[in-house]
Steps between C-alpha positions, in 0.01 A plus 500: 500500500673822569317842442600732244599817610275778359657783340383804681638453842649755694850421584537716753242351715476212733224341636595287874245284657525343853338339796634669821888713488452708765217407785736225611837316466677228322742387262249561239445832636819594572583399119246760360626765734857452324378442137281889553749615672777435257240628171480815713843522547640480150219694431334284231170489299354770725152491433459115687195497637455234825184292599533328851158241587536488829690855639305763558535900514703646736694148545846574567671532183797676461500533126197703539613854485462823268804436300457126427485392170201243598135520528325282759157334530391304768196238512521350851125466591310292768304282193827353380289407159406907452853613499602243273238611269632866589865416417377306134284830408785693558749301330260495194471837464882650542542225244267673269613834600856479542604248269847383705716308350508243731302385842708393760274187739675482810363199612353172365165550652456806269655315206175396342339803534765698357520269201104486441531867460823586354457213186216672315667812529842351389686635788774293592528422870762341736425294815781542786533217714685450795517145610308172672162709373584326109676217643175267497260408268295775428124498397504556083375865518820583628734284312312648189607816657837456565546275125416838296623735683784713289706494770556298855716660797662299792748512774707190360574197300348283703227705577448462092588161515203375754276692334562416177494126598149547659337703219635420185685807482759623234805549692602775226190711567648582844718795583729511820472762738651371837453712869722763591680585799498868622895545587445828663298326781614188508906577574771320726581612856613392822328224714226769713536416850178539608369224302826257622370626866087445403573156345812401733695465242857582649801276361261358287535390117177594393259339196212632399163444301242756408163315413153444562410203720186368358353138527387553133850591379797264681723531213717818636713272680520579868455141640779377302696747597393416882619159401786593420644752799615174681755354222588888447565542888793240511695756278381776658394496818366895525299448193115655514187483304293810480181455317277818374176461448170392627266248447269240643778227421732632805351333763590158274881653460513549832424193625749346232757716635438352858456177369863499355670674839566832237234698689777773631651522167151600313383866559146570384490887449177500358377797234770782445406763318670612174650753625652302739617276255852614372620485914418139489640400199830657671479324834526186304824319383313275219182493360368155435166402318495160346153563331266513178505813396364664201770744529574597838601867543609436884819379350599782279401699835727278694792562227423865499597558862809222428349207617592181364181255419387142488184397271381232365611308155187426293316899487499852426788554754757399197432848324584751828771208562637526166484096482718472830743770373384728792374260783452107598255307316376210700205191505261707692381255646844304629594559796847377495592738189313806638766455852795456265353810294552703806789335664665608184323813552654581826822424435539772244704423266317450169494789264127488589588650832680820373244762613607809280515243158140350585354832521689645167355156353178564612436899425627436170265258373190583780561830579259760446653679172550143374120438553364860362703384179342196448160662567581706191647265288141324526301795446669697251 
């Protein structure tokens, strides 16, 4: 059963609770950063008040400065136990203070906490999720979480979907706030020549995949796409594979890549840093991902900088692909549509190819003032 809201809350105040935004990175991370970002931006309920578990003070946070609208607490401690205790004190008593009208868990670990507090108050609360963390099962503290919370946030429908299958979820309790794309950073250019001459790419028609490359998590793709370089190389013969990332599952790629006689057409480049990022993107002539992703904000990157983009047809991909509007949607695991994917790809003469349309597309439904709307639209 849903709480009832009590009458004397403050509606100018919110309350966020979270696990770790700024003492390391990640898509759930980097989601955070946005959502803050964008509140502080539009300038919105400016008394929030933030409690982070596991950052600390002093952690670099750029949000922290004298004219932000937010307050910050950290808990990060060396008896994880004692600043979980530290975080629920704390949460108690702004709730008795402060009254906000709603508390904002930003992650399912903190969802039953948040609710054993918030329901004999009768302070609503809403539990952002962000993908494969909801996907499974989850013990019944936490699906008693997520069941009466007043409101559910996720990165798209089939992020809702899983986890609504898994949890006994009601689909309409969910509200959709997908990643954004920074267009100001990630823009088109010309192909940088000093990454054609680092990777010896000249002549080349380049693909490219941006991933981790982790035992534990196969599904991004890159071995298919290995698989495939040979059927793709009778077309055309300059074609590439540059794969960014790092992981202890290259040394199996690699050897697949020798196996199959593609080992020349396969450049590991290992980490690149962010800021690095946009360059890469450029160098490339297609990105090309057949995965399962929650969402996957590497392709709205990829379309950002006027990339066209290959993903995979059962997963989050369909919202940043507009359901194939924007970019190939293919068995992620086949390798004989993932080499027609890019053959078609190549060739350039889908819609999907036209740089300047796929990054209007893109902006206008992931760009950053489309994003700060939506975050308004769900806390207003």
């Amino acid at each position: 059963m849903l709480l009832k809201k009590h009458p004397n809350l403050d509606q100018n105040r919110l309350l966020w609770c979270f696990l770790a935004v700024f003492s390391c990175e990640g898509g759930i991370q980097s989601y955070v950063k946005d959502i803050l970002d964008a509140c502080q931006n539009i300038n919105i309920n400016p008394d929030s008040h933030v409690l982070i578990l596991r950052d600390y003070p002093g952690c670099p946070n750029p949000l922290e400065t004298p004219s932000s609208s937010f307050q910050f607490e950290y808990f990060k401690s060396q008896n994880p136990v004692w600043g979980r205790i530290k975080l629920a004190i704390a949460l108690l008593t702004n709730l008795i203070q402060s009254r906000p009208r709603r508390v904002l868990c930003g992650h399912i670990n903190l969802a039953h906490l948040v609710q054993t507090i918030c329901q004999p108050l009768g302070i609503p609360y809403a539990v952002l999720t962000y993908g494969k963390e909801v996907w499974e099962t989850l013990p019944q503290k936490y699906q008693k979480a997520l069941q009466n919370a007043d409101q559910i946030w996720t990165i798209s429908r089939y992020s809702r979907d899983q986890a609504c299958a898994a949890n006994q979820l009601n689909p309409d309790r969910f509200q959709m706030l997908p990643c954004m794309v920074d267009g100001e950073k990630f823009t088109p250019g010309p192909k940088p020549q000093e990454l054609i001459q680092r990777y010896n790419l000249q002549d080349a028609r380049v693909l490219m995949t941006v991933a981790r490359l982790w035992k534990g998590d196969p599904y991004k793709g890159v071995d298919v796409t290995i698989r495939a370089l040979s059927q793709i190389a009778q077309v055309f013969p300059d074609v590439k594979y540059l794969v960014i990332g790092r992981g202890d599952d290259q040394p199996r790629l690699q050897q697949l890549a020798q196996d199959l006689g593609v080992s020349d057409r396969v450049i590991f480049a290992g980490f690149v840093p962010t800021e690095e990022l946009v360059d890469h993107y450029r160098v490339c002539d297609g990105y090309v991902m057949p995965s399962q992703e929650g969402f996957g904000i590497v392709y709205l990157e990829a379309m950002a900088c006027e990339k066209p983009v290959i993903a995979g047809d059962s997963d989050g991909s369909a919202d940043p692909l507009q359901d194939g509007k924007l970019g190939w949607q293919v068995p992620h695991r086949n390798v004989e549509a993932v080499a027609e994917a890019c053959i078609q790809l190549l060739k350039g003469e889908d819609q999907r190819c036209n740089g300047a349309w796929l990054r209007e597309q893109c902006l206008a439904h992931f760009g950053k003032p489309a994003f700060e709307g939506r975050v308004q639209e769900l806390l207003d």
